[in-house]
Structure formats: structure tokens, C-alpha cells
N, CA and C atoms of all chains as a GROMACS GRO file, in nm:
protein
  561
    1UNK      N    1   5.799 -16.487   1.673
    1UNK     CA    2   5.903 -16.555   1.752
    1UNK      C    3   6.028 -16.471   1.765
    2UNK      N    4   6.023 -16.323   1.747
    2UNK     CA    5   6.112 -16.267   1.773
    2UNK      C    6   6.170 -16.211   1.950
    3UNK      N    7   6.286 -16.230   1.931
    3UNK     CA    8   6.336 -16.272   2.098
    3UNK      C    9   6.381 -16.091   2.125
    4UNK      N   10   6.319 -16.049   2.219
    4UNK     CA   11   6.334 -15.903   2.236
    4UNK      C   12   6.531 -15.878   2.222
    5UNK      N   13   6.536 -15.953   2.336
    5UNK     CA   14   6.728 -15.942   2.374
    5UNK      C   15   6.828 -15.936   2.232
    6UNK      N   16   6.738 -16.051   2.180
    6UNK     CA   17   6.835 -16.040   2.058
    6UNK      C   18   6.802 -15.935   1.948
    7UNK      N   19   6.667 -15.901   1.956
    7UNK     CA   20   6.688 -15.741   1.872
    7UNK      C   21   6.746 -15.661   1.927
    8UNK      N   22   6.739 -15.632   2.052
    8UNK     CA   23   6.843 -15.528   2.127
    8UNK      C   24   6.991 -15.559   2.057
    9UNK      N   25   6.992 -15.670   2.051
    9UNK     CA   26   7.133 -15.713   2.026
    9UNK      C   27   7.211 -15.679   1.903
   10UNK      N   28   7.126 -15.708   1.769
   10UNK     CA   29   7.112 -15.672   1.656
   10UNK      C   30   7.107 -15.540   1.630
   11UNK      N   31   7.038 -15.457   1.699
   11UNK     CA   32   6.974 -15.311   1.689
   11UNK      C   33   7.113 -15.255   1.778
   12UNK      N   34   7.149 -15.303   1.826
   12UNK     CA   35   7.321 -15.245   1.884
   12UNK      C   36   7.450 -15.251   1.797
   13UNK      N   37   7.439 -15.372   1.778
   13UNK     CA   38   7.568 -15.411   1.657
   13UNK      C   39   7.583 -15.327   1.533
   14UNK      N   40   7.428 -15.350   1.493
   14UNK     CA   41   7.435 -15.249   1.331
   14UNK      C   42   7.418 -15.104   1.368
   15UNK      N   43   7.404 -15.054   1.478
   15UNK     CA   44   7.394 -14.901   1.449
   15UNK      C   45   7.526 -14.879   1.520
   16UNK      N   46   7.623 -14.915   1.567
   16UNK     CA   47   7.791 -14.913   1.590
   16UNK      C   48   7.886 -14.993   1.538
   17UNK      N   49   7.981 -14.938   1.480
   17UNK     CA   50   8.083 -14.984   1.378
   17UNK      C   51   8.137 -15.073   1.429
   18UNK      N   52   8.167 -15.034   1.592
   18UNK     CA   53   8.272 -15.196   1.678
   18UNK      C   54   8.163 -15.167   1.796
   19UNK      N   55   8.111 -15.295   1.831
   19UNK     CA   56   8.072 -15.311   1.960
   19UNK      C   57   8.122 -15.416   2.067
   20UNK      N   58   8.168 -15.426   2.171
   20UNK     CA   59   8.253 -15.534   2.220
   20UNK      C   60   8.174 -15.614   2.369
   21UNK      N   61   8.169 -15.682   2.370
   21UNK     CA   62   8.077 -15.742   2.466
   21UNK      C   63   8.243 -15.848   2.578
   22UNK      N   64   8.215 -15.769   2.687
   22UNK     CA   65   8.350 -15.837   2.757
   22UNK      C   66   8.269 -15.822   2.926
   23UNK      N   67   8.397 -15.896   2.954
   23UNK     CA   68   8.369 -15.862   3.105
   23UNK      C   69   8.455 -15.733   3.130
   24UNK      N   70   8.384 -15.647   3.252
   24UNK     CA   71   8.449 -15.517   3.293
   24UNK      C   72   8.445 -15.424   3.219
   25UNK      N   73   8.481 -15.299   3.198
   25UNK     CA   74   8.507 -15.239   3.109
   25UNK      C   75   8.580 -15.179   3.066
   26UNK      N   76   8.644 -15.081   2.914
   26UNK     CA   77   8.786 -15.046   2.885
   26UNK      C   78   8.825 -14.999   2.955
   27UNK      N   79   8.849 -14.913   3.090
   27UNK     CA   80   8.912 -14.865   3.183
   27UNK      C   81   8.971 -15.006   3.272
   28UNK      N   82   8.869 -15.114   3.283
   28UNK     CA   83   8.911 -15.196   3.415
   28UNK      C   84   8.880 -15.330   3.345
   29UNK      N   85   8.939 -15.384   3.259
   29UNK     CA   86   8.854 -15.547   3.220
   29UNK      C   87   8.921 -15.617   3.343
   30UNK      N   88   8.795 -15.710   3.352
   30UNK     CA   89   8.804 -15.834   3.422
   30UNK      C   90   8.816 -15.907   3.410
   31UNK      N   91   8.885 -15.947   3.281
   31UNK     CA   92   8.920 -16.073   3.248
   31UNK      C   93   9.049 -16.039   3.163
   32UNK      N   94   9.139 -16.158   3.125
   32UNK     CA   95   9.282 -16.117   3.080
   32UNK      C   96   9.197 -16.151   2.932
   33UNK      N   97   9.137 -16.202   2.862
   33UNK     CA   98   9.083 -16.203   2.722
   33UNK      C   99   8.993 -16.105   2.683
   34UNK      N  100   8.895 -16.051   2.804
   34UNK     CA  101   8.822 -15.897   2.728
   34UNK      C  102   8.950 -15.806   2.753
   35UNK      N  103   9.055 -15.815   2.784
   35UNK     CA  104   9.180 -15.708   2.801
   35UNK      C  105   9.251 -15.744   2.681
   36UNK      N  106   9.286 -15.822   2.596
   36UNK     CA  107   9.396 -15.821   2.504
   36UNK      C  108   9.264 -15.794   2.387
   37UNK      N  109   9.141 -15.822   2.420
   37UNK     CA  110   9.065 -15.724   2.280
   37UNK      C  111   9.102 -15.579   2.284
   38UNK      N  112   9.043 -15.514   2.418
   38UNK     CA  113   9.040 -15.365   2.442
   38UNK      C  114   9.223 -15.343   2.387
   39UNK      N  115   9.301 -15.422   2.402
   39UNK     CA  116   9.450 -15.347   2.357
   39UNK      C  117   9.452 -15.338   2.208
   40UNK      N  118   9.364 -15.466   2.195
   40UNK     CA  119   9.430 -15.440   1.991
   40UNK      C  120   9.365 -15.367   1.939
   41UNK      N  121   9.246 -15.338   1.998
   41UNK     CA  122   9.140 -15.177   1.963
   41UNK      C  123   9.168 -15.006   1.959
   42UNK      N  124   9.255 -15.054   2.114
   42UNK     CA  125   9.308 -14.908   2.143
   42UNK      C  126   9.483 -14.955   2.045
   43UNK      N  127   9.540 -15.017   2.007
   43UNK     CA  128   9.609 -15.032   1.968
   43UNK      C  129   9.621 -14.951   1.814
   44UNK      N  130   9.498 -15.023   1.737
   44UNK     CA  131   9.478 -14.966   1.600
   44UNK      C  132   9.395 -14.869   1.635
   45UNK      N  133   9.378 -14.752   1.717
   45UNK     CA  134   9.285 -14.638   1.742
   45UNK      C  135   9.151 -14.651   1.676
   46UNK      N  136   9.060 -14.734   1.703
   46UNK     CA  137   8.982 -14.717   1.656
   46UNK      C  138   8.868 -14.684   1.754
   47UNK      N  139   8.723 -14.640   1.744
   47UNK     CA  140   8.659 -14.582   1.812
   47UNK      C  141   8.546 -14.743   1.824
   48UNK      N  142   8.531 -14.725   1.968
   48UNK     CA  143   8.453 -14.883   2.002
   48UNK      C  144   8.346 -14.826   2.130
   49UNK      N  145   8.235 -14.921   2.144
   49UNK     CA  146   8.192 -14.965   2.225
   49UNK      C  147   8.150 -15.089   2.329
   50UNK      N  148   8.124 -15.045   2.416
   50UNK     CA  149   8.166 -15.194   2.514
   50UNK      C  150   8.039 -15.208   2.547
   51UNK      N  151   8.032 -15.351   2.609
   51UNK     CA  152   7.914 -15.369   2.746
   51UNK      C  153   7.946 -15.485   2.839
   52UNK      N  154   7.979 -15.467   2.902
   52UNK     CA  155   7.983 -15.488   3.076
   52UNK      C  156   7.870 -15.629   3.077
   53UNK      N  157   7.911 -15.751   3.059
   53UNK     CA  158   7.842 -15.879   3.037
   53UNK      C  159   7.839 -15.942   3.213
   54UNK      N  160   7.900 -15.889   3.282
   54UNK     CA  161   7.929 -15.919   3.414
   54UNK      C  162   7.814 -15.836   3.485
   55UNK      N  163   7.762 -15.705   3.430
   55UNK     CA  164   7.610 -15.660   3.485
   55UNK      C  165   7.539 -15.672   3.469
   56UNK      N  166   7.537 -15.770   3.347
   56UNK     CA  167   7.353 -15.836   3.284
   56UNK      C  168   7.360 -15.979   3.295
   57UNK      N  169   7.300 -16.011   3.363
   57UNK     CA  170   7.342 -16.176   3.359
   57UNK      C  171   7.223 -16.212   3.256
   58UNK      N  172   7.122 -16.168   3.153
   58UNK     CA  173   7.029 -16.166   3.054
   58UNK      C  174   7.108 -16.159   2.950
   59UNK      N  175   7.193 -16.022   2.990
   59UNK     CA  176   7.295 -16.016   2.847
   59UNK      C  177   7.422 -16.135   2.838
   60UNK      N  178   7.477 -16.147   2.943
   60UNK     CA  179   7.606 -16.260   2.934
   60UNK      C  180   7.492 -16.372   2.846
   61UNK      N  181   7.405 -16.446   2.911
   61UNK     CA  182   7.420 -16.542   2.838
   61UNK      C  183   7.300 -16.497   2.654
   62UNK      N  184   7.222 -16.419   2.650
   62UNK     CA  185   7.193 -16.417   2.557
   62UNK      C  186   7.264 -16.369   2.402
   63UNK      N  187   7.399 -16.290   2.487
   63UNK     CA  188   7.505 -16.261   2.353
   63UNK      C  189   7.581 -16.425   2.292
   64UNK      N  190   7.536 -16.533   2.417
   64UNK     CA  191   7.623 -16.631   2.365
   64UNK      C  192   7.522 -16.684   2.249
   65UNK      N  193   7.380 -16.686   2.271
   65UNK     CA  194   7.300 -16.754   2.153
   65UNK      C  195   7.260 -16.667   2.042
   66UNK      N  196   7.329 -16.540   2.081
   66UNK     CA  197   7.255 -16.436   1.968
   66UNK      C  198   7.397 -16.550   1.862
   67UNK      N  199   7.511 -16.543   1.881
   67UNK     CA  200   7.595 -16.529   1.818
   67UNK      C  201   7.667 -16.750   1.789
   68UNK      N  202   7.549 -16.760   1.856
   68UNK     CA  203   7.595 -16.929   1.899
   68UNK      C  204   7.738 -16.943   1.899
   69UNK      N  205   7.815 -16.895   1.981
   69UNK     CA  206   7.918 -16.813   2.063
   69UNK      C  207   7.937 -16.859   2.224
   70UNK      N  208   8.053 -16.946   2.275
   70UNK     CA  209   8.009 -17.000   2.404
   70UNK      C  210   8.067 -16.928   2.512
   71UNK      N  211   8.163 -16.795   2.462
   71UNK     CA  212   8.269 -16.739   2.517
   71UNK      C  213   8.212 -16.584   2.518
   72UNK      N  214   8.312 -16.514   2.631
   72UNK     CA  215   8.311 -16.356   2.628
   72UNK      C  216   8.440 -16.336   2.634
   73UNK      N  217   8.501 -16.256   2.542
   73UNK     CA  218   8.479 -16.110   2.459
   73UNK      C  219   8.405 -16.118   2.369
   74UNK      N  220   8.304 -16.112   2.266
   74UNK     CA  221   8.269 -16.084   2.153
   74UNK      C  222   8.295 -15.959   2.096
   75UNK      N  223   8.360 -15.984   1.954
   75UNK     CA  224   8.327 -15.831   1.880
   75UNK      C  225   8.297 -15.866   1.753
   76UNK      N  226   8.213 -15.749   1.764
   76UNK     CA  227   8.088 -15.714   1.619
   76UNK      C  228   8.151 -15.577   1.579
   77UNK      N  229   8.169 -15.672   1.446
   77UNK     CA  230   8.227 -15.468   1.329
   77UNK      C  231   8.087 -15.472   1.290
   78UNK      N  232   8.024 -15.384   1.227
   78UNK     CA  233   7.936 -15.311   1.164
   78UNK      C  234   7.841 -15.448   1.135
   79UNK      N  235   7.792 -15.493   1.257
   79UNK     CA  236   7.717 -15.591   1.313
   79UNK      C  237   7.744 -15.755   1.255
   80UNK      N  238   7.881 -15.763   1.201
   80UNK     CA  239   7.874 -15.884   1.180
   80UNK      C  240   7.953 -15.931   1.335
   81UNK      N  241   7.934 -16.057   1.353
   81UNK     CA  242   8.055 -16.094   1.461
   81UNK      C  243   8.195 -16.134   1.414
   82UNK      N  244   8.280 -16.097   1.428
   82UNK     CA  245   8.402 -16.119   1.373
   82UNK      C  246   8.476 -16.236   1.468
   83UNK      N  247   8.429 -16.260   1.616
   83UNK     CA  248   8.510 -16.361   1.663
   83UNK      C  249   8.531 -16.324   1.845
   84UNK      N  250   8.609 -16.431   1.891
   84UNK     CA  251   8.634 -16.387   2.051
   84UNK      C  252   8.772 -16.346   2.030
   85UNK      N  253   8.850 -16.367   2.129
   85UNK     CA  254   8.988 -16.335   2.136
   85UNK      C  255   9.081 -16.390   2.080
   86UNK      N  256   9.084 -16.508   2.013
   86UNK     CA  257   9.171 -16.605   1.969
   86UNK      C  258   9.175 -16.512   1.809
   87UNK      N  259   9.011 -16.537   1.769
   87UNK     CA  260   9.050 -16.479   1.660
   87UNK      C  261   9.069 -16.350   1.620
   88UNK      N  262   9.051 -16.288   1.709
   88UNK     CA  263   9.060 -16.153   1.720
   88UNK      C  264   9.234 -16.086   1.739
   89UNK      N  265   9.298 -16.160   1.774
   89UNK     CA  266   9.434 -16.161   1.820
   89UNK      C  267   9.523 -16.173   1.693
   90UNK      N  268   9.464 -16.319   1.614
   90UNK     CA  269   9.529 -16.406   1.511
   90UNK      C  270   9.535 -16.290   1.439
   91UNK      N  271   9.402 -16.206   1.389
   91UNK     CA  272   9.377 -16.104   1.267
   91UNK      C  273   9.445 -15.984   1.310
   92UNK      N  274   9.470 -15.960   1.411
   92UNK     CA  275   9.552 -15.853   1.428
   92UNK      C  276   9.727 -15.894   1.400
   93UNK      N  277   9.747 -16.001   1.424
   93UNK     CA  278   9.886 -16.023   1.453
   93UNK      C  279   9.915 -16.017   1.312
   94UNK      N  280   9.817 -16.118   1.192
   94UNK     CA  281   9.887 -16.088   1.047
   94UNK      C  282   9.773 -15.989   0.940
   95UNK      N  283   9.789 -15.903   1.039
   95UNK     CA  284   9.691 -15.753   0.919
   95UNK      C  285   9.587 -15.795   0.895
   96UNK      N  286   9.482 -15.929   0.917
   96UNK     CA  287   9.325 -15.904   0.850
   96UNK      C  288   9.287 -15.808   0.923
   97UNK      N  289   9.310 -15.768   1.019
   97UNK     CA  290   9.198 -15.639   1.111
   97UNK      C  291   9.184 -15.563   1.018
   98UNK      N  292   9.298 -15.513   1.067
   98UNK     CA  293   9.315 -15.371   1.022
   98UNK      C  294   9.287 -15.338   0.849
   99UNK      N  295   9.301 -15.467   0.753
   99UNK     CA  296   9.238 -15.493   0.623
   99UNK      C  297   9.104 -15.446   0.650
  100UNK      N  298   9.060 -15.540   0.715
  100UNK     CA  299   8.940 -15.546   0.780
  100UNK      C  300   8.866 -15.425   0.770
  101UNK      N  301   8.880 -15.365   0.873
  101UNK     CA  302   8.841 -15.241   0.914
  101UNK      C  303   8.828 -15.141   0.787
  102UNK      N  304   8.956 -15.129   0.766
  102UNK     CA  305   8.933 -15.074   0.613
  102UNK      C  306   8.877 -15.055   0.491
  103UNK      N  307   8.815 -15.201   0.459
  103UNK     CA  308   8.718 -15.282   0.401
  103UNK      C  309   8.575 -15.204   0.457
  104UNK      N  310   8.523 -15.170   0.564
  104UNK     CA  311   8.419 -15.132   0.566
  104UNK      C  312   8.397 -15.009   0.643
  105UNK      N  313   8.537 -14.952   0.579
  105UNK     CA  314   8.504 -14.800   0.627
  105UNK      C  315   8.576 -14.769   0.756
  106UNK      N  316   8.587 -14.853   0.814
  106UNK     CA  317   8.636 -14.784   0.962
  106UNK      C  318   8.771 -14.726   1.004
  107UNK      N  319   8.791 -14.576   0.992
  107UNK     CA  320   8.926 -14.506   1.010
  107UNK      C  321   8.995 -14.531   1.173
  108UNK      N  322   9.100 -14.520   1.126
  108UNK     CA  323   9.127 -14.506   1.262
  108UNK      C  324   9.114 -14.341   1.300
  109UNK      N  325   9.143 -14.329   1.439
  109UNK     CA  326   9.082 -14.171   1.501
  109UNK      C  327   9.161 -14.114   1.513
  110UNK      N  328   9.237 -13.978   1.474
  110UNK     CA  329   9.308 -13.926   1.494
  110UNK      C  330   9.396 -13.844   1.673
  111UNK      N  331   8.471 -18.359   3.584
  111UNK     CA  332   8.544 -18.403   3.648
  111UNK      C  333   8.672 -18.313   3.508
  112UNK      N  334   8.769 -18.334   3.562
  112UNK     CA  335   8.915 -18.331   3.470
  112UNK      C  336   8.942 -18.346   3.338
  113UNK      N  337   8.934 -18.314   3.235
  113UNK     CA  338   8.992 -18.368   3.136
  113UNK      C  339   9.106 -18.334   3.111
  114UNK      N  340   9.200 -18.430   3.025
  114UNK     CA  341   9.362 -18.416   3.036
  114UNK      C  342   9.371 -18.397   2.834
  115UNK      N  343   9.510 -18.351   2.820
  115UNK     CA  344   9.503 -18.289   2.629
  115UNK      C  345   9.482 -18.432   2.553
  116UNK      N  346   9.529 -18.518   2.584
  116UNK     CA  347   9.466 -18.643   2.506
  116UNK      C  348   9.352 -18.663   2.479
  117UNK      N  349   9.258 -18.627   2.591
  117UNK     CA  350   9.110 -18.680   2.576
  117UNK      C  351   9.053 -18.564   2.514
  118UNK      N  352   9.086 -18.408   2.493
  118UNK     CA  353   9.030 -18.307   2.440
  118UNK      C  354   9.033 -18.367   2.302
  119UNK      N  355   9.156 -18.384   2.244
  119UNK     CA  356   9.195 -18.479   2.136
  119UNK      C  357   9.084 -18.525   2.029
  120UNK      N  358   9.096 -18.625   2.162
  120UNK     CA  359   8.981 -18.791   2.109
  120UNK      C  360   8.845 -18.671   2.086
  121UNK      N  361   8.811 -18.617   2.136
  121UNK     CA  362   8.644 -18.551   2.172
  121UNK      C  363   8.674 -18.476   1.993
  122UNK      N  364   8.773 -18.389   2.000
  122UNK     CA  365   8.783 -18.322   1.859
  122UNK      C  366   8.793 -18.398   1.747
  123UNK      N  367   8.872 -18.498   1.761
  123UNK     CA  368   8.892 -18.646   1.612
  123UNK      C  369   8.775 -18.655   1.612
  124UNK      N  370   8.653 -18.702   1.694
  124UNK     CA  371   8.543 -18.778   1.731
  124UNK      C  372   8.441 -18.687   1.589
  125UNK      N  373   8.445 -18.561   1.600
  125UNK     CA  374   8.347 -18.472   1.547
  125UNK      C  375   8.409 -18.448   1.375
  126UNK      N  376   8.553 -18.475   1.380
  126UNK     CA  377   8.624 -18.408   1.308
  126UNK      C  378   8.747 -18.535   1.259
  127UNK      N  379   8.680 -18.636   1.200
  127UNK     CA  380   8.792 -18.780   1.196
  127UNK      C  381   8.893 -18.728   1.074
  128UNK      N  382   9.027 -18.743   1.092
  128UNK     CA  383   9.106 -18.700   0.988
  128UNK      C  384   9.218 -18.571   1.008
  129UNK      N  385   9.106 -18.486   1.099
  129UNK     CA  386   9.174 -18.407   1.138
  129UNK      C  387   9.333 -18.363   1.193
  130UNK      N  388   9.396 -18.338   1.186
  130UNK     CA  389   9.504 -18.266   1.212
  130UNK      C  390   9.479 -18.236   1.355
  131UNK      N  391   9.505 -18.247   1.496
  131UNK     CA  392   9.492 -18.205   1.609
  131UNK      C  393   9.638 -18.230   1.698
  132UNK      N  394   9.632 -18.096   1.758
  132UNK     CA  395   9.782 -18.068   1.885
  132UNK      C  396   9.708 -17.993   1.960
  133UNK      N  397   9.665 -18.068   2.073
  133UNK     CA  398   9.649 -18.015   2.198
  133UNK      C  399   9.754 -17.988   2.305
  134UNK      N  400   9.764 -17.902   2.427
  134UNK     CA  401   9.875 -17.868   2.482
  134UNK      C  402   9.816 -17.830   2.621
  135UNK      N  403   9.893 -17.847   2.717
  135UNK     CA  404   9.812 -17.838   2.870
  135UNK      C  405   9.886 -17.747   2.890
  136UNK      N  406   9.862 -17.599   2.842
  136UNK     CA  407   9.964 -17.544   2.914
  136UNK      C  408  10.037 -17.456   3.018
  137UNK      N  409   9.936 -17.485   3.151
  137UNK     CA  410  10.029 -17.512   3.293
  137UNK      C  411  10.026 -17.643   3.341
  138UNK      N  412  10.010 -17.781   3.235
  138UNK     CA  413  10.082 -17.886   3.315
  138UNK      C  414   9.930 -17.930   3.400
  139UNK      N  415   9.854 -17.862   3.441
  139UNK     CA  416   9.748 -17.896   3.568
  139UNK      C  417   9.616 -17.877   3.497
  140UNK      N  418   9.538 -17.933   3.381
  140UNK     CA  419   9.442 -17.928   3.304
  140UNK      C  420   9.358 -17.766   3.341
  141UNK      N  421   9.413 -17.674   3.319
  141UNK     CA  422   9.302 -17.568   3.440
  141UNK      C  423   9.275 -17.478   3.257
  142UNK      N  424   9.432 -17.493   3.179
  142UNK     CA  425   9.431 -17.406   3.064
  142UNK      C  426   9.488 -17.459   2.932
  143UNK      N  427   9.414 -17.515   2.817
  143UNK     CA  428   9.444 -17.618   2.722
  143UNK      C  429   9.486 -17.522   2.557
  144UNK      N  430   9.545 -17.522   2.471
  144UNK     CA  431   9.569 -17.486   2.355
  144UNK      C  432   9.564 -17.557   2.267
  145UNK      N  433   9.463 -17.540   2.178
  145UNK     CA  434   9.426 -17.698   2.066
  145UNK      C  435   9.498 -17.600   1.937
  146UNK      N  436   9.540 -17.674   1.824
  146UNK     CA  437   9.525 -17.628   1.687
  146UNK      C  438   9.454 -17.772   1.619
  147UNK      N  439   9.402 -17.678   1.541
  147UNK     CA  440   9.289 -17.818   1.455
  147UNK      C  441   9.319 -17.753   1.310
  148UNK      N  442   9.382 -17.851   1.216
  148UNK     CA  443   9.349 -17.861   1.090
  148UNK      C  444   9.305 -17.949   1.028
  149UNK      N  445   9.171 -17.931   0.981
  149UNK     CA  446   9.040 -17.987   0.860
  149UNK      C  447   9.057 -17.961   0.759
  150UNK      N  448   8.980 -18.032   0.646
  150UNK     CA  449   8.956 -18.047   0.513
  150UNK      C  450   8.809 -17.990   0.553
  151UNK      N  451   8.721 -18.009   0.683
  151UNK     CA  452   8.580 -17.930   0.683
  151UNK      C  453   8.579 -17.849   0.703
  152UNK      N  454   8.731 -17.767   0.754
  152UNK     CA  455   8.672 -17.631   0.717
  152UNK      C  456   8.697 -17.536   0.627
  153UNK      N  457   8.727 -17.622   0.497
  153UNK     CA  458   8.748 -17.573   0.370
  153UNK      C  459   8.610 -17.509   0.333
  154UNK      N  460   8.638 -17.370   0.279
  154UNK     CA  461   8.502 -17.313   0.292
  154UNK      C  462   8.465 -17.196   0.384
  155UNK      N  463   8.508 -17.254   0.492
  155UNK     CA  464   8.428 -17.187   0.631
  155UNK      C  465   8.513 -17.118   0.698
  156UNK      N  466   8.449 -16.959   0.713
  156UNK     CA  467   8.554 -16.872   0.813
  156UNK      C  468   8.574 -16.912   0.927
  157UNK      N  469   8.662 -16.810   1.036
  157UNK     CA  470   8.711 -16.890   1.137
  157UNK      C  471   8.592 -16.916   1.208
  158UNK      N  472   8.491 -16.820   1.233
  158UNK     CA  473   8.355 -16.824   1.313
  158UNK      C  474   8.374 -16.955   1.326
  159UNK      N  475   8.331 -16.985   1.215
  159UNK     CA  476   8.224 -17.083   1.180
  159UNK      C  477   8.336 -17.250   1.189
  160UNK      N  478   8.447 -17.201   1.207
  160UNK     CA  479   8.565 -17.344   1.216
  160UNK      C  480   8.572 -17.356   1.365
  161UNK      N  481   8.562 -17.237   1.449
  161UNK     CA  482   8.529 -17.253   1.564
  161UNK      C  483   8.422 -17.315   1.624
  162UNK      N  484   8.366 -17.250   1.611
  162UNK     CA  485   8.220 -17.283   1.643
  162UNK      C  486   8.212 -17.486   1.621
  163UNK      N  487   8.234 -17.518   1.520
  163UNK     CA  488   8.257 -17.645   1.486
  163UNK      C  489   8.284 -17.728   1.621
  164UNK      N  490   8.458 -17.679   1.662
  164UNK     CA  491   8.545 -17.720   1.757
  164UNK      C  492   8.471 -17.733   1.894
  165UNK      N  493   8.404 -17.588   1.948
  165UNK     CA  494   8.331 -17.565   2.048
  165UNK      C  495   8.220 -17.685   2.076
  166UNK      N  496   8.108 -17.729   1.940
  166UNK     CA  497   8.050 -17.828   1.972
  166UNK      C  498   8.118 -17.979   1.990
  167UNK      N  499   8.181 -17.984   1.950
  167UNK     CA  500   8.278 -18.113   1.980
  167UNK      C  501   8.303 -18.112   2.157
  168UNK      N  502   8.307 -18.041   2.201
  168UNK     CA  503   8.343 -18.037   2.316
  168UNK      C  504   8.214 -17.953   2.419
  169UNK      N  505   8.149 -17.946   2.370
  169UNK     CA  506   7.992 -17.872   2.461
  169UNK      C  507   7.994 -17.941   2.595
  170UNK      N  508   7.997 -17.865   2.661
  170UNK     CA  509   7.977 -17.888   2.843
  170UNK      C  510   8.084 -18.006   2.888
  171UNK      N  511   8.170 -17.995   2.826
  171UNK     CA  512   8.292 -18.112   2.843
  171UNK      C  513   8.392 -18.067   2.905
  172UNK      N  514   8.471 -17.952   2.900
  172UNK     CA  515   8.569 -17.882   2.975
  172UNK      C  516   8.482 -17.765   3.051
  173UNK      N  517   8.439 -17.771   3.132
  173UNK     CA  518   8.386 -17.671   3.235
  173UNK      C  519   8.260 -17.596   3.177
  174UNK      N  520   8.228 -17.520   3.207
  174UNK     CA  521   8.075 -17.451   3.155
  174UNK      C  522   8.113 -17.362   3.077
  175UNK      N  523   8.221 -17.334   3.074
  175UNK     CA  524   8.263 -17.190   2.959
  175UNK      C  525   8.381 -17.275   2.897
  176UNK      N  526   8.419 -17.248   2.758
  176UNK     CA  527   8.518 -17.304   2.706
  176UNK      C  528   8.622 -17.197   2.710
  177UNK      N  529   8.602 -17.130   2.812
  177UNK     CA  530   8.692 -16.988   2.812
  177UNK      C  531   8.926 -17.065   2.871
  178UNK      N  532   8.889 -17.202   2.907
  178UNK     CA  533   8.991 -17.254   2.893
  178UNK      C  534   9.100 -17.269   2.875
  179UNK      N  535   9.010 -17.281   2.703
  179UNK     CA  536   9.087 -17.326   2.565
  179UNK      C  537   9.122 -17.225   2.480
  180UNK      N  538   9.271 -17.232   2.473
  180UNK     CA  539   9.271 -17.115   2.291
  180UNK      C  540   9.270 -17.190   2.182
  181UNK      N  541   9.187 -17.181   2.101
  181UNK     CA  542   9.182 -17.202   1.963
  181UNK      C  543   9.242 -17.189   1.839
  182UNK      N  544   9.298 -17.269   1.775
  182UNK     CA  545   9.338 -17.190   1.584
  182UNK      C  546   9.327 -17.305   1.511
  183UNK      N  547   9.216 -17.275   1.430
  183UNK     CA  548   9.179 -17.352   1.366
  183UNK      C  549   9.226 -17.295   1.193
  184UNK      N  550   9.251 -17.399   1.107
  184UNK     CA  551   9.274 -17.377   0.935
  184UNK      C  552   9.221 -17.454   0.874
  185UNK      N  553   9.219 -17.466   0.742
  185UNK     CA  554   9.212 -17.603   0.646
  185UNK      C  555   9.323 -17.589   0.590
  186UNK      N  556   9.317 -17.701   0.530
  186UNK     CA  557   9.513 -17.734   0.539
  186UNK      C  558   9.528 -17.669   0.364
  187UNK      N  559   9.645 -17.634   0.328
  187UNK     CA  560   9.720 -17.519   0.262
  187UNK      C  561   9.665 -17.613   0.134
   0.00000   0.00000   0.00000
């Protein structure tokens, strides 16, 4: 009963430290909530990947049940899901991120 | 159809009786809502998972995406 999408999904998350699932991408988001992720990312320099949920309509909705998750942005540190934008915002505003991050290795980039 | 911050409210007490809830309409025209929810259930439980909570309380109730609503959820201090 294993669901292909969601091993893709899994098999993405854990082999990249940040993976971000938004609409648009870091050059152009399309939405004002996958945009205030991409800022607090490029904010604390850290090195990320995206995917463009607006070109898979397989992926938009199967990242919502990988993660029983009803929203896009998602981000996954080192394949856990850490949250959409709300909480993603909150942890930046009082240092868990960047704790965070730290906690499992992830430097920022010089 | 519409829902207005009172009735987001009632839908969140409903799942969550006891709760702590301030909902907020905030342009006035139900299009964009701001809840804070504080529980004793989600003593325990990271935010994921205090979210996630909130989200089913309200499943297919404010539009097809709850992309809406901002969220902040705690258990109380």
C-alpha cells in the first residue's frame, strides 16, 4: 500500500536539508505566503530547495496528505515538516529557526 | 456561502470546548480571518500538530483552502 507520490515525497525531504513546497518559485512566488517563507530563508542564508506546487497539480494536492497539511508553503528541514507560514514566521520572529537549524546541523552559507 | 469571525469561533469551541479563542476579520469583508486559540489540548503537542487540530475543526468550512486564515495556536502558560 505504498503510495508512489508520497515516496517521492519522503525520498525528497530526507535527502535535502530544507525543501519548500510553495507556489511559484524563489525568483517569482505567487503567492504572498510562499514569499514571506522564501524571505526568512534567504534571510537566515540558508541553502533550500523549492517545488513549484502550481505545476503539478499531483503534487499540490498530494504534499497536502503526505503531510495532512491543508495549505501551501510547506517546509521540511531534514525531512521532518516543520509547518506552513504562520509557523514558520512565529519561529523565526522568536529564534526557534534558527535554534532550529542549528540543532540539526544546518549552517548558514557563507 | 460566507462565514463571519463569530461563527469561525463557534466551529473552533465546537472541537475544542474551553478553549481560549480571538478571531479577527481582518479586512472587515470575511475574504481574510486571524484566529489565536489557546488549549489545555494542546498541552503536549507541537505546533504541527495544534494546527492541524484547528484546521479539522473547520474542514471545507471557509473555502477549499484554509489559506484564509492565520493561525497561533499555544497551551496556556
Amino acid at each position: 500500500m505504498t503510495n508512489p507520490l508520497h515516496e517521492r515525497i519522503k525520498n525528497d525531504v530526507t535527502s535535502n536539508d530544507i525543501v519548500l513546497y510553495m507556489k511559484g518559485d524563489a525568483m517569482f512566488p505567487q503567492c504572498g505566503f510562499s514569499a514571506t517563507v522564501i524571505e526568512i530563508l534567504n534571510y537566515f542564508k540558508v541553502d533550500y530547495k523549492t517545488h513549484n506546487v502550481l505545476q503539478d497539480k499531483n503534487l499540490r494536492d498530494g504534499i497536502k496528505e503526505y503531510s495532512d497539511w491543508p495549505t501551501i508553503p510547506q517546509l521540511y528541514v531534514k525531512g521532518e515538516f516543520l509547518g506552513g507560514c504562520d509557523i514558520v514566521r512565529e519561529m523565526a520572529a522568536n529564534g526557534e529557526l534558527i535554534a532550529h537549524f542549528e540543532s540539526v546541523g544546518i549552517e548558514p552559507k557563507e | 456561502m460566507a462565514y463571519d469571525a463569530p461563527q469561525i469561533k463557534e466551529l473552533i469551541l465546537e472541537i475544542l470546548p474551553g478553549a481560549e479563542v480571538q478571531v479577527q476579520d481582518m479586512r472587515g469583508d470575511g475574504s481574510q480571518f486571524a484566529a489565536q486559540v489557546i488549549s489545555t489540548e494542546f498541552i503536549g503537542k507541537n505546533r504541527v500538530q495544534q494546527h492541524q487540530i484547528v484546521y479539522k475543526a473547520l474542514k471545507g468550512k471557509i473555502g477549499g483552502e484554509l489559506h484564509a486564515l492565520s493561525l497561533q495556536t499555544s497551551a496556556p502558560e
